[in-house]
gemmi code that builds the backbone of each chain (N, CA, C; Angstrom):
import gemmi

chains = {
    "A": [
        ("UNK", (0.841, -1.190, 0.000), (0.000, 0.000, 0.000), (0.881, 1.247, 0.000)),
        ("UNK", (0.662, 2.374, -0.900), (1.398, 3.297, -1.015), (0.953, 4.042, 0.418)),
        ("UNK", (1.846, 5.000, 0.994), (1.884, 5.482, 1.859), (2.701, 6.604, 1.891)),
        ("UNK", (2.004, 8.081, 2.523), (3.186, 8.952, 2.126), (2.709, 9.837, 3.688)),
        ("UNK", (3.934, 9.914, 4.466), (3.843, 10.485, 5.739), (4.440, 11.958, 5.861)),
        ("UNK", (3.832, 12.987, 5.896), (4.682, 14.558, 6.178), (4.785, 14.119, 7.938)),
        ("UNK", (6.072, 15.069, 8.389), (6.239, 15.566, 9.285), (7.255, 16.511, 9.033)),
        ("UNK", (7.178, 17.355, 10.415), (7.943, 18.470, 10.223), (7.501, 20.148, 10.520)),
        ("UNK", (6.159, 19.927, 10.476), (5.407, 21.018, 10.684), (4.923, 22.066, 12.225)),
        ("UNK", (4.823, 23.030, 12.437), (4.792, 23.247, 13.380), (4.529, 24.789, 13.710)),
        ("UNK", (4.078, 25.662, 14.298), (4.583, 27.264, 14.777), (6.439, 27.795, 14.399)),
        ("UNK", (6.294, 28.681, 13.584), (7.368, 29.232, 13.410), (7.041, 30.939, 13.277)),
        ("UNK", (8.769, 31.399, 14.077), (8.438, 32.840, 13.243), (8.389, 33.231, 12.124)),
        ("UNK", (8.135, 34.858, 11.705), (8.008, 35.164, 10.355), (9.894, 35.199, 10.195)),
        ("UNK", (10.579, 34.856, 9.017), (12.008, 34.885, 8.603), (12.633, 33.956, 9.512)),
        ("UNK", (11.819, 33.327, 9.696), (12.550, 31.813, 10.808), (12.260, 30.461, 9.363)),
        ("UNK", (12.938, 29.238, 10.063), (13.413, 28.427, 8.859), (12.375, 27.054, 9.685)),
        ("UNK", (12.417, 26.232, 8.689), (11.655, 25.125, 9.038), (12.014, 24.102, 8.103)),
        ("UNK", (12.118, 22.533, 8.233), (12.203, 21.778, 7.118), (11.009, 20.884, 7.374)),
        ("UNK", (10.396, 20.369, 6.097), (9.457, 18.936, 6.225), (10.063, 18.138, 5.795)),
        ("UNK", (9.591, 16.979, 6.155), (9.859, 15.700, 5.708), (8.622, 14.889, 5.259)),
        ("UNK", (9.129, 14.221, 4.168), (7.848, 13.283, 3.427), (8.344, 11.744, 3.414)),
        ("UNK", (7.611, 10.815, 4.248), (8.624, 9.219, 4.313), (7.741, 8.622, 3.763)),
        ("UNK", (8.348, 8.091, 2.193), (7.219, 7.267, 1.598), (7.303, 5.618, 1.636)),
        ("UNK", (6.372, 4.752, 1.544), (6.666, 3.760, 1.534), (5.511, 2.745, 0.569)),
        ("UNK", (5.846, 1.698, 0.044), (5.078, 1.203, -0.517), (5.046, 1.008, -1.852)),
        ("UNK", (6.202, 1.550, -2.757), (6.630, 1.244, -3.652), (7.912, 2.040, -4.177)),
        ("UNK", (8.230, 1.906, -4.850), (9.568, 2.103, -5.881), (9.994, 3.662, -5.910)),
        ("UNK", (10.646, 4.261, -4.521), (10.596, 5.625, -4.588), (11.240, 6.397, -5.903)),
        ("UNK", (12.521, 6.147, -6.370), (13.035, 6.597, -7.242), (12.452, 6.749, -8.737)),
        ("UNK", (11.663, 6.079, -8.665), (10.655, 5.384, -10.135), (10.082, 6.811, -10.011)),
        ("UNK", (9.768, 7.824, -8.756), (8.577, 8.822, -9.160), (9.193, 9.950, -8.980)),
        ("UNK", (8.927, 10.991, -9.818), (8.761, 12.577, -9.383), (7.687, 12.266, -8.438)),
        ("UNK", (8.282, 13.825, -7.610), (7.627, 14.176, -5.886), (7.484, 15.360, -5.665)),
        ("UNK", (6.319, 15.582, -5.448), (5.806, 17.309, -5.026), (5.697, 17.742, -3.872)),
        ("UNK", (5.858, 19.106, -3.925), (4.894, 19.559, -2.201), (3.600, 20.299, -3.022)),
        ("UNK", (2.483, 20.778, -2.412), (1.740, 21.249, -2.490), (1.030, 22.095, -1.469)),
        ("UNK", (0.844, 23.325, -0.970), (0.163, 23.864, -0.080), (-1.202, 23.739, -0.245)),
        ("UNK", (-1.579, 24.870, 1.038), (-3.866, 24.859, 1.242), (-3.241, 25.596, 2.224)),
        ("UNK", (-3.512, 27.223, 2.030), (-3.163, 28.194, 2.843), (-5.398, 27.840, 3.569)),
        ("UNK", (-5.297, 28.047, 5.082), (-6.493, 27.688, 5.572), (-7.747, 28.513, 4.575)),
        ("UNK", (-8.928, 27.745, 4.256), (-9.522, 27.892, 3.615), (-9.913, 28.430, 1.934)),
        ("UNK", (-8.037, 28.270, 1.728), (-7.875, 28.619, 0.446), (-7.783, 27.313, -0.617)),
        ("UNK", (-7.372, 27.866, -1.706), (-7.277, 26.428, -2.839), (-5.920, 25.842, -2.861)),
        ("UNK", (-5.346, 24.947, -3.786), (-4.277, 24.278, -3.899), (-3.325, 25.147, -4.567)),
        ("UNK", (-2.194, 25.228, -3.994), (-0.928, 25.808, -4.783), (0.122, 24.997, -4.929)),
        ("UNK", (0.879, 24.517, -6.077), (1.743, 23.789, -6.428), (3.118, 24.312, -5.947)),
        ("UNK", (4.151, 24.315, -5.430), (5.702, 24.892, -4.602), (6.390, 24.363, -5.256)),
        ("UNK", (6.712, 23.045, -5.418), (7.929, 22.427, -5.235), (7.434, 21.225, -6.286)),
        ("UNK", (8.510, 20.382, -7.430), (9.152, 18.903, -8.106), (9.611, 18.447, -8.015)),
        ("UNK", (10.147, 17.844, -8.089), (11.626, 17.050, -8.121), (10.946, 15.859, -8.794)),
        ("UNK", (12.346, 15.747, -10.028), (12.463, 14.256, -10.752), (12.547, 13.239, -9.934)),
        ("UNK", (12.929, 11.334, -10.258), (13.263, 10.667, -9.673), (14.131, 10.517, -9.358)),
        ("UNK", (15.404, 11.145, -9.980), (16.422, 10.903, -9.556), (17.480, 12.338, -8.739)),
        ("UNK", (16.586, 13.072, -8.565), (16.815, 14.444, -8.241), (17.278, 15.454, -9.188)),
        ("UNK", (17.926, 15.008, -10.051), (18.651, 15.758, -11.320), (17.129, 17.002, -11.963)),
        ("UNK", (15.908, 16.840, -11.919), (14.731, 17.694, -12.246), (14.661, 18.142, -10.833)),
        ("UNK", (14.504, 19.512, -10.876), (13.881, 20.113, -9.847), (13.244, 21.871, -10.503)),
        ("UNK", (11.726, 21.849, -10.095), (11.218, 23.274, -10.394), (10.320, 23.827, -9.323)),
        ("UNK", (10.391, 24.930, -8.995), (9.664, 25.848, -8.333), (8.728, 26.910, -8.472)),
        ("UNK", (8.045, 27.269, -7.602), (6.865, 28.388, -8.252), (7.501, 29.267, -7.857)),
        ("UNK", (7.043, 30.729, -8.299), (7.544, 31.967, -8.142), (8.156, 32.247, -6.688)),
        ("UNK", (6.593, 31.752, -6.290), (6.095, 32.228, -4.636), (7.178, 31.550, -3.408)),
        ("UNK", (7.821, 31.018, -4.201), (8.708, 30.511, -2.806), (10.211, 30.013, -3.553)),
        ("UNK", (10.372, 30.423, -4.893), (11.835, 30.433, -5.379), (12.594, 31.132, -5.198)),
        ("UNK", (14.061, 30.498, -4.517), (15.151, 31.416, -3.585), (14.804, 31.176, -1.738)),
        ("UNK", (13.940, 31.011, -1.443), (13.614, 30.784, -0.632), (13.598, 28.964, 0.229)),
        ("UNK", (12.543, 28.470, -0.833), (12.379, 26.427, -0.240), (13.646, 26.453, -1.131)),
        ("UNK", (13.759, 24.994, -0.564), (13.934, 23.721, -1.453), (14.017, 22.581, -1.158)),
        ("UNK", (13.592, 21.744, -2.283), (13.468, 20.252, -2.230), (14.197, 19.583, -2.628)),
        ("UNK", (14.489, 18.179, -1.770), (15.614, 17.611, -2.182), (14.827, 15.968, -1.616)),
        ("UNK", (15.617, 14.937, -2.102), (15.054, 13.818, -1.694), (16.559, 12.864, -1.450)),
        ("UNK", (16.071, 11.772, -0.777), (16.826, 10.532, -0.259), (16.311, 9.652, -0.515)),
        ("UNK", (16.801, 9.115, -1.469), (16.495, 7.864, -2.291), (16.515, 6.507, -1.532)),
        ("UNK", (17.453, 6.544, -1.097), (17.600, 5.293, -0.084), (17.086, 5.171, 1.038)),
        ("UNK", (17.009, 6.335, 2.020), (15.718, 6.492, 2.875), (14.506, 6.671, 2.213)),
        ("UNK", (14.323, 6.884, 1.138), (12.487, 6.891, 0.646), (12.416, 8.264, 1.464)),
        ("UNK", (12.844, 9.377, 1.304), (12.290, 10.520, 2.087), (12.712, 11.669, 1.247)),
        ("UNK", (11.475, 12.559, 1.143), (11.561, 13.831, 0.196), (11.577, 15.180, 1.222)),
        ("UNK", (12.081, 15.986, 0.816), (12.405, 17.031, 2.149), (12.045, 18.158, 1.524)),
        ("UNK", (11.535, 18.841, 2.345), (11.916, 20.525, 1.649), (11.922, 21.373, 2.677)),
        ("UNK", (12.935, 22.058, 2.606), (13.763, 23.090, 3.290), (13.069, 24.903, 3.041)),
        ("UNK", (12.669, 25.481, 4.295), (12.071, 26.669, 4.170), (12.466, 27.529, 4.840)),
        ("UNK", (13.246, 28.267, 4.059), (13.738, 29.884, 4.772), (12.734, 31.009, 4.545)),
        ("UNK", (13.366, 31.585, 5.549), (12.531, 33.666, 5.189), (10.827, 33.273, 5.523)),
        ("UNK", (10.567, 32.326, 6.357), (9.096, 32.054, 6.175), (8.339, 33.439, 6.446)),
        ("UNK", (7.175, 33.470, 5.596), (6.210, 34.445, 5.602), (5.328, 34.043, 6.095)),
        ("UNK", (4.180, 35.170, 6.800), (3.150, 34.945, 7.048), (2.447, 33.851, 6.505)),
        ("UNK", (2.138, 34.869, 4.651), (1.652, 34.282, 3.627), (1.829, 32.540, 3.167)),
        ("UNK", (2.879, 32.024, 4.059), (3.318, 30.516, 3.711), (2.509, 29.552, 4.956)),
        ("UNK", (2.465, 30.357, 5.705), (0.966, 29.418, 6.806), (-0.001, 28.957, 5.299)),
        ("UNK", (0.191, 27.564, 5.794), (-0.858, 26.231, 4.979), (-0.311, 25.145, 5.505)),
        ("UNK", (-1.581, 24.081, 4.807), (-1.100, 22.586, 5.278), (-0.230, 22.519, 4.073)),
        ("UNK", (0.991, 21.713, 4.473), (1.922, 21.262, 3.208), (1.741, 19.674, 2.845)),
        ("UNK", (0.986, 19.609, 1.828), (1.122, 18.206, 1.474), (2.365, 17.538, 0.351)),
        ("UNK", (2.513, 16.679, 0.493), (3.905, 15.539, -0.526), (2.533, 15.006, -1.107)),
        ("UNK", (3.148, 14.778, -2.423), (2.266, 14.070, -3.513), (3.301, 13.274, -4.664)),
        ("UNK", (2.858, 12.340, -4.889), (3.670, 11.507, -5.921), (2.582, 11.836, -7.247)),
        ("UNK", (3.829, 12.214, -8.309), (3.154, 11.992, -9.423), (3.067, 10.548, -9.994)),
        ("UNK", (1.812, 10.777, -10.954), (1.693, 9.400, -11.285), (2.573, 8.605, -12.706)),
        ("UNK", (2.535, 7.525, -12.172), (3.768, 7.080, -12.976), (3.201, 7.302, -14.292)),
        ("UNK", (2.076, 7.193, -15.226), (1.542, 7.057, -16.127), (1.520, 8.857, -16.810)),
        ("UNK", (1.775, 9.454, -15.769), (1.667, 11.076, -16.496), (2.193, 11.500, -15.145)),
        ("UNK", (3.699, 12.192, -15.230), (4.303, 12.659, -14.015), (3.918, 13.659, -13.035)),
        ("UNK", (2.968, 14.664, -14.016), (2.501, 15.940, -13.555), (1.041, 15.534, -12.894)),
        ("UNK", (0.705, 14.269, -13.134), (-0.849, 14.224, -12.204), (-0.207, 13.330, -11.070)),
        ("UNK", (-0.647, 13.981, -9.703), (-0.693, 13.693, -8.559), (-1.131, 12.575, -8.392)),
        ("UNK", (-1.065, 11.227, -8.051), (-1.817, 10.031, -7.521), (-2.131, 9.865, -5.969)),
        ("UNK", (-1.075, 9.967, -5.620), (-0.915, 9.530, -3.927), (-0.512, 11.170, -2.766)),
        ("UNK", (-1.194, 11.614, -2.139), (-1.204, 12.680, -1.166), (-1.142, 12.064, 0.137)),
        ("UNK", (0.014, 12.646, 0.953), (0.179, 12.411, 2.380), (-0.990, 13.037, 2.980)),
        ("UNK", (-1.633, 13.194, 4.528), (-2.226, 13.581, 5.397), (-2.360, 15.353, 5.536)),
        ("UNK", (-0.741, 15.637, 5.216), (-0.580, 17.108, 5.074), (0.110, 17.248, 6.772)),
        ("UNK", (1.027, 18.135, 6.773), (1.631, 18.796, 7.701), (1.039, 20.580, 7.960)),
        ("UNK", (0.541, 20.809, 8.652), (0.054, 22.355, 8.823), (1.856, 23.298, 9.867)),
        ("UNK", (1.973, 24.265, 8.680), (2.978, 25.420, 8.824), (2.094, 26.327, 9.566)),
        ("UNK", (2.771, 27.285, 10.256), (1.943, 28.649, 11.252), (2.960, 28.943, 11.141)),
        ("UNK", (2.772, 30.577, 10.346), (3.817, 31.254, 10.510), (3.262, 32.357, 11.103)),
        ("UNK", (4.106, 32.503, 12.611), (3.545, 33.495, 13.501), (4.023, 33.858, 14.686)),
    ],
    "B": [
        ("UNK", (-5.277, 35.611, -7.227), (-5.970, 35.254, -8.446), (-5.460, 34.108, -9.177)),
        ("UNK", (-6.289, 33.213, -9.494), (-5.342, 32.033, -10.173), (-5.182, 32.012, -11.792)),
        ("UNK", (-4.164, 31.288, -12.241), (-4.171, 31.322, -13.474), (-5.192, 30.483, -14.756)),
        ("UNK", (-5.418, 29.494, -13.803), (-6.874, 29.336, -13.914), (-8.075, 29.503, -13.694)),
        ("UNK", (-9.343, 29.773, -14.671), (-10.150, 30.426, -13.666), (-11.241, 29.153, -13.615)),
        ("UNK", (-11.925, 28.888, -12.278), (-13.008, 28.036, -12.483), (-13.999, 28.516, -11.668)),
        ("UNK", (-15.710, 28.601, -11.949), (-16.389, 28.859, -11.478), (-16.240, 28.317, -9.820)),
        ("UNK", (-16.532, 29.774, -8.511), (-16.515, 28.996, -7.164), (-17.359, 28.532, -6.797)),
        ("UNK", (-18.829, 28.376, -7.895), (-19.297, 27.446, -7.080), (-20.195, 26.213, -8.183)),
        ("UNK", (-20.642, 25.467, -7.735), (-21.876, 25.028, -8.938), (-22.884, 23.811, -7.998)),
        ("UNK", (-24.230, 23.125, -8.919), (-24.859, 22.911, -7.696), (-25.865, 21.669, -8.705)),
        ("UNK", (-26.223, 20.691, -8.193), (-26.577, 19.516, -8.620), (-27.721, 18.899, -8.048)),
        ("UNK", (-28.642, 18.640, -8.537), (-29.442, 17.276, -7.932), (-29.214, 16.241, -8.167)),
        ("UNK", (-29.845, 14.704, -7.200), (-29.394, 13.516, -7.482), (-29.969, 13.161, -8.616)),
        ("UNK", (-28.654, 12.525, -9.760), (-28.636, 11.639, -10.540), (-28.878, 13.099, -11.855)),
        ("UNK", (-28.656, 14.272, -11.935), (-28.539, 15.476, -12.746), (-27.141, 14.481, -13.276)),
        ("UNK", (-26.895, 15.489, -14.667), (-25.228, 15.632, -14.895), (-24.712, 17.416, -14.574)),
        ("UNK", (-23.544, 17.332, -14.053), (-23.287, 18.834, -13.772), (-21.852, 18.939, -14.962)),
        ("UNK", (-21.153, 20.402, -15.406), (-20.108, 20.125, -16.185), (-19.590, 21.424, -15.095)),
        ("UNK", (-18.156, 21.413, -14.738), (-17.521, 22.502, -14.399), (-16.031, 22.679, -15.019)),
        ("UNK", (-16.487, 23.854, -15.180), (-15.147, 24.886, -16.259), (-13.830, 24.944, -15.721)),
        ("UNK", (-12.926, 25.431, -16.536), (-12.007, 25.726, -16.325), (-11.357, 26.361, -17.451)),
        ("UNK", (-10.871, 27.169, -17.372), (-10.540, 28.368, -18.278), (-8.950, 28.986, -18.122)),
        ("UNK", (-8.374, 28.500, -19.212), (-6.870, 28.838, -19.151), (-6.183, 29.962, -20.742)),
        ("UNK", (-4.674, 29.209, -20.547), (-4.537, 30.327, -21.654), (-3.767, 29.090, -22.898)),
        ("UNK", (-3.186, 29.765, -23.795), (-2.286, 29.166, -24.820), (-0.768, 28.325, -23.881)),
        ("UNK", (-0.393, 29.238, -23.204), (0.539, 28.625, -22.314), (0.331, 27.465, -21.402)),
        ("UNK", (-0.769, 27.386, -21.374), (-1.312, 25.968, -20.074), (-2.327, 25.201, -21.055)),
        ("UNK", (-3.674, 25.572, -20.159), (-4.540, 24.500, -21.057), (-4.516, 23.959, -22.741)),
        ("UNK", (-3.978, 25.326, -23.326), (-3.951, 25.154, -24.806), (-2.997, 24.135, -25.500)),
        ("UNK", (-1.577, 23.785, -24.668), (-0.389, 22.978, -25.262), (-0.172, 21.794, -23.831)),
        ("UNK", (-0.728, 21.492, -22.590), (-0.560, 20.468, -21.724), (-2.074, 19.828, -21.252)),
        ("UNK", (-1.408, 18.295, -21.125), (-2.806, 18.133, -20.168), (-3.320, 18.598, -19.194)),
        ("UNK", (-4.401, 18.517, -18.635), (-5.286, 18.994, -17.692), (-5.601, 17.879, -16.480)),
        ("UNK", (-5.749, 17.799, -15.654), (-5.833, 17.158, -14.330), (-6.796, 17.773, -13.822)),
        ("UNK", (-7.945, 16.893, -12.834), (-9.295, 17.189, -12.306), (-8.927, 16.259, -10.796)),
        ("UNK", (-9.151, 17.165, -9.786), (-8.921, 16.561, -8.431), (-10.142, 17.051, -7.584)),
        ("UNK", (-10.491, 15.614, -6.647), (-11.776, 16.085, -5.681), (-11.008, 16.022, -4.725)),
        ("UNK", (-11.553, 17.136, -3.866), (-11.400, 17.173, -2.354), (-12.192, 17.312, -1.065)),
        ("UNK", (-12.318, 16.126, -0.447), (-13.828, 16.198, 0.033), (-13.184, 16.932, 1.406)),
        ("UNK", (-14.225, 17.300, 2.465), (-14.069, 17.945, 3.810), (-13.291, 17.830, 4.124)),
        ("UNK", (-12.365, 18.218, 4.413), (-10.786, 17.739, 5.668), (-9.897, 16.946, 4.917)),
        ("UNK", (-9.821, 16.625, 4.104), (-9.396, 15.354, 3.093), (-7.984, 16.067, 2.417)),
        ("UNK", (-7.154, 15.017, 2.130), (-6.412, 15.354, 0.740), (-7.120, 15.565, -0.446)),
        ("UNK", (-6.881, 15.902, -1.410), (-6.706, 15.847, -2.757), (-7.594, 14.622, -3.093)),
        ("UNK", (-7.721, 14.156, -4.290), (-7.867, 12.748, -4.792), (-7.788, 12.934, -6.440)),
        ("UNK", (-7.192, 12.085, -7.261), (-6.700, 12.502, -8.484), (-8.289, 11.691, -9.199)),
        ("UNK", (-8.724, 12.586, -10.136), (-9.784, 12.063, -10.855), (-9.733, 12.071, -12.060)),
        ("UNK", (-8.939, 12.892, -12.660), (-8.727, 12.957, -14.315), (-7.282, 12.958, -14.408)),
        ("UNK", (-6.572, 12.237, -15.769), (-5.274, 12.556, -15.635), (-5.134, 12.691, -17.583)),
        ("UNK", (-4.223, 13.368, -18.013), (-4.019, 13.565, -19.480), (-5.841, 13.811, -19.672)),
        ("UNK", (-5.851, 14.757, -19.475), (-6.760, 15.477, -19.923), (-8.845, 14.738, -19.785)),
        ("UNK", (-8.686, 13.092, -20.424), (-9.703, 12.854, -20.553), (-9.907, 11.305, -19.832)),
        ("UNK", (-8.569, 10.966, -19.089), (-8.366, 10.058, -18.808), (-8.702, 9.423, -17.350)),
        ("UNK", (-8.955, 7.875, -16.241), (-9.626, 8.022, -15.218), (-8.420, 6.890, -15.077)),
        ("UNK", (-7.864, 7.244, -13.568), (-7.205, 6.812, -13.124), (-7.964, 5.280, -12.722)),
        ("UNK", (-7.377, 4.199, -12.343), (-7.893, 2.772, -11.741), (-8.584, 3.200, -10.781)),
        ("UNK", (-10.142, 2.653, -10.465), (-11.135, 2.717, -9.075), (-11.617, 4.516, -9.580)),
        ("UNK", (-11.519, 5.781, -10.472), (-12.687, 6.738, -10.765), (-13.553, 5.859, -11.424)),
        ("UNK", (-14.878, 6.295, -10.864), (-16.166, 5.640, -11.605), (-16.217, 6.344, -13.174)),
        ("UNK", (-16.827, 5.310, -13.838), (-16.767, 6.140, -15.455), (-18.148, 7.585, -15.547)),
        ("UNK", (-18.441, 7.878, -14.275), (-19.620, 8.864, -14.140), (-18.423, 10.136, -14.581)),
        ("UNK", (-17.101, 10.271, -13.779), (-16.579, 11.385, -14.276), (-15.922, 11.145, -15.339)),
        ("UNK", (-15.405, 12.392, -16.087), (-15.231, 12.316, -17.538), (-14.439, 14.077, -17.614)),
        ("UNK", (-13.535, 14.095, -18.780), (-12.660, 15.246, -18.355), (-12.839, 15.410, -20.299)),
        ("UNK", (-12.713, 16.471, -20.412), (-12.415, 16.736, -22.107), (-11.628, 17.915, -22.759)),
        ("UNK", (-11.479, 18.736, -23.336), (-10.734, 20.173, -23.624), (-11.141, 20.696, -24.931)),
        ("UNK", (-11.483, 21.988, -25.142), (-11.592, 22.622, -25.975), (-10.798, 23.780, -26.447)),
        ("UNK", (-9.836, 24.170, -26.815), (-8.866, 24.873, -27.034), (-8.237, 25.193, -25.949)),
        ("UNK", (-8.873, 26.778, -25.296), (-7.545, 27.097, -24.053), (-8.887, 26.844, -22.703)),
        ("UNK", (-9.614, 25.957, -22.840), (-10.740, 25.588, -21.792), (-10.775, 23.955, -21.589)),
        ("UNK", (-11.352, 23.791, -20.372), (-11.298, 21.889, -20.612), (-12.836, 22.153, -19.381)),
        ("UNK", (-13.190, 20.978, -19.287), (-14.159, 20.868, -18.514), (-14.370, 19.477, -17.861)),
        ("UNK", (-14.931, 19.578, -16.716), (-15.221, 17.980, -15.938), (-16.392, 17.751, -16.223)),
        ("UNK", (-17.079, 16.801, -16.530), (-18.452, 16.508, -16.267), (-18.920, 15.167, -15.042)),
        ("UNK", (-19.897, 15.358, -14.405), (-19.859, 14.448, -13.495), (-21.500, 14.018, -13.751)),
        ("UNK", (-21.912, 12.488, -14.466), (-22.967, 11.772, -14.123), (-23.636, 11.464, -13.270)),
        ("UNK", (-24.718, 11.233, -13.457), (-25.352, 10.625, -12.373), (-25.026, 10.997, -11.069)),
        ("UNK", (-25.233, 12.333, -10.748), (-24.204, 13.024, -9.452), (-25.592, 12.330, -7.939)),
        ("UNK", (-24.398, 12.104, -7.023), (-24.601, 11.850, -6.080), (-24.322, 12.616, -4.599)),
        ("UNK", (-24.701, 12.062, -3.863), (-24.530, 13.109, -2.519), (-23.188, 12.898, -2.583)),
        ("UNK", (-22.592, 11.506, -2.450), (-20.874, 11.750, -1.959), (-20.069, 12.544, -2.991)),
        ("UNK", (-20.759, 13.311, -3.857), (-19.859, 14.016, -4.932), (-19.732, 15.393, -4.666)),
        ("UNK", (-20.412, 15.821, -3.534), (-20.514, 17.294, -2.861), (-19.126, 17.288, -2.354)),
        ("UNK", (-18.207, 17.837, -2.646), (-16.640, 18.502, -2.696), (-16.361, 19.455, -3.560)),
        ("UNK", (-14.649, 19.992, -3.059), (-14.389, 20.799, -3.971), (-13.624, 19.943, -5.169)),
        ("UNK", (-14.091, 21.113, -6.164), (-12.917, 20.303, -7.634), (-12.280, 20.937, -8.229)),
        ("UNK", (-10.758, 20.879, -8.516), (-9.587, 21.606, -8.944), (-9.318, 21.095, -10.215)),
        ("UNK", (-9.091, 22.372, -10.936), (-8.291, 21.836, -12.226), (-7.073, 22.102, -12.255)),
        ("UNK", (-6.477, 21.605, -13.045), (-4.589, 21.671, -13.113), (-4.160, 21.560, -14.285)),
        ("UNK", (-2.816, 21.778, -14.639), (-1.926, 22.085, -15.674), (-0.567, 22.366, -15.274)),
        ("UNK", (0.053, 22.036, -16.481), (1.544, 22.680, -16.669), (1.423, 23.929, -17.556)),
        ("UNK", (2.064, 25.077, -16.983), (2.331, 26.214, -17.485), (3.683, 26.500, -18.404)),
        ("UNK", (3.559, 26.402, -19.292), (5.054, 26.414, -19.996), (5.598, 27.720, -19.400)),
        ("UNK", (4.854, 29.139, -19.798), (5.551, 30.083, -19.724), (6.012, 30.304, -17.828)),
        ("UNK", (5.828, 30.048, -16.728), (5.665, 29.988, -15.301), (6.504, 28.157, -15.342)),
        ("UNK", (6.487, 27.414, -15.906), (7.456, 26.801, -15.756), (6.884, 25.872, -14.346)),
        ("UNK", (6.106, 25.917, -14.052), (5.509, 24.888, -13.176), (4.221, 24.719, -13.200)),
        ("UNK", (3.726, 23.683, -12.081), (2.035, 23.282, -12.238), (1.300, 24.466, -11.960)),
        ("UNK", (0.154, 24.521, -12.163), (-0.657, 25.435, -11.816), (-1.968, 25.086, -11.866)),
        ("UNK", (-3.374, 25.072, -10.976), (-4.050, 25.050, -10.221), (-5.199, 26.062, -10.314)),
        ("UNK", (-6.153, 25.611, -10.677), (-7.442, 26.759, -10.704), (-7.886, 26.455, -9.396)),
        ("UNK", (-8.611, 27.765, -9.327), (-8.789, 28.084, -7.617), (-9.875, 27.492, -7.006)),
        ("UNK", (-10.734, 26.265, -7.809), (-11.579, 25.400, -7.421), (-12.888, 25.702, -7.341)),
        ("UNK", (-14.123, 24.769, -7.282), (-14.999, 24.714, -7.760), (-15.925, 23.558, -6.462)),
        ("UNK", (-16.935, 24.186, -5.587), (-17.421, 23.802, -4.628), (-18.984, 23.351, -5.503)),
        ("UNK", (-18.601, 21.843, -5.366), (-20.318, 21.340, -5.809), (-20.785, 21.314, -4.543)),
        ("UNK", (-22.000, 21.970, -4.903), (-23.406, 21.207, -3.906), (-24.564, 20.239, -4.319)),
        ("UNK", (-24.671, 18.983, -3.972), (-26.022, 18.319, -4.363), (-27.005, 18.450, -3.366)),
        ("UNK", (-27.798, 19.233, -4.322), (-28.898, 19.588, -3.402), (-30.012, 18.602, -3.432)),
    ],
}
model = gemmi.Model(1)
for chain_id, residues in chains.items():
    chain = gemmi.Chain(chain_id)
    for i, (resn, *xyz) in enumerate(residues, 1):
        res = gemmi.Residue()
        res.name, res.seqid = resn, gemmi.SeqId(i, " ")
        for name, pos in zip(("N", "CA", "C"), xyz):
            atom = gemmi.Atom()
            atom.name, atom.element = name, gemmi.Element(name[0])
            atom.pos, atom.b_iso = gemmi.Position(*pos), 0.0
            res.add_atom(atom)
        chain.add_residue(res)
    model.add_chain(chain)
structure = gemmi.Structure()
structure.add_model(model)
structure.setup_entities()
């Protein structure tokens, strides 16, 4: 059973740093590109963060380039992303999502979500 | 404001068909596939359309995804109560260089 666990989340200040962690399990980590995705509270989905399977692809959205980044561990099965300069504006739940093997850019599998407070 | 736009809301009776929009440009909807995701109360995500017209293993064939130039649309059959969620459309943006996300679409079956 695929399985994808965030932790990492928590109260932070504004320009304070934070990392998540995404521990997947349940199949063939390297086989997939891996996303983050936010849900600022009661808002819609915003896409952040890619990464290829083998890390060599990596792209970012405007809104947080220079700032995150994502990186993964292949051999631990764990996708990370690293957050400086946090803003207000970056309070959301952060979810990890695997794209699907059949079309990389559609999401299949979403963790629980980790909720950021930046405050 | 998103770069997609999709109606925020739309509204169904049981066993109606409902269709909800999504409205992009030459840079997204017009040259990549499109992706359709439900998200029920408290929930993750859930992937329902993928390459544009396509249903992942276990979507019922009630939903259905299609595209018309720089627009695509979901349609949902035979709508039911458990289909009251929100629904997101998606894309790759060539010119922005990453995914991008219309700002979603709250069914109600009334």
């Amino acid at each position: 059973e695929v399985q994808l666990l965030e932790s990492g989340g928590g109260l932070v200040q504004p320009g304070g740093s934070l990392t998540l962690s995404c521990a997947a399990s349940g199949f063939t980590f390297n086989f997939y590109a891996m996303y983050w995705v936010r849900q600022a509270p009661g808002k819609g989905l915003e896409w952040i963060a890619g990464i290829g399977g083998s890390g060599g692809t990596i792209h970012y959205a405007d809104s947080v380039k220079g700032r995150f980044t994502i990186s993964r561990d292949n051999p631990k099965n764990t996708l990370h992303l690293e957050m400086n300069s946090l803003r207000a504006d970056d309070t959301a739940v952060y979810y990890c999502a695997r794209g699907y093997y059949y079309d990389s850019r559609a999401f299949d599998y979403w963790g629980q979500g980790t909720l950021v407070t930046v405050s | 404001q998103s770069v997609l736009t999709q109606p925020p809301s739309a509204s169904g009776t049981p066993g109606q068909r409902v269709t909800i929009s999504c409205s992009g440009s030459s840079s997204n909807i017009g040259i990549s596939y499109v992706y359709w995701y439900q998200q029920l109360p408290g929930t993750a995500p859930k992937l329902l359309i993928y390459k544009t017209d396509q249903r992942p293993s276990g979507v019922p064939d009630r939903f259905s995804g299609s595209r018309s130039g720089t627009s695509a649309s979901l349609a949902i059959s035979g709508l039911r109560s458990e289909d009251e969620a929100h629904y997101y459309c998606s894309t790759w943006d060539d010119r922005l260089s990453g995914v991008i996300f219309g700002g979603g679409t709250k069914l109600t079956v009334v």
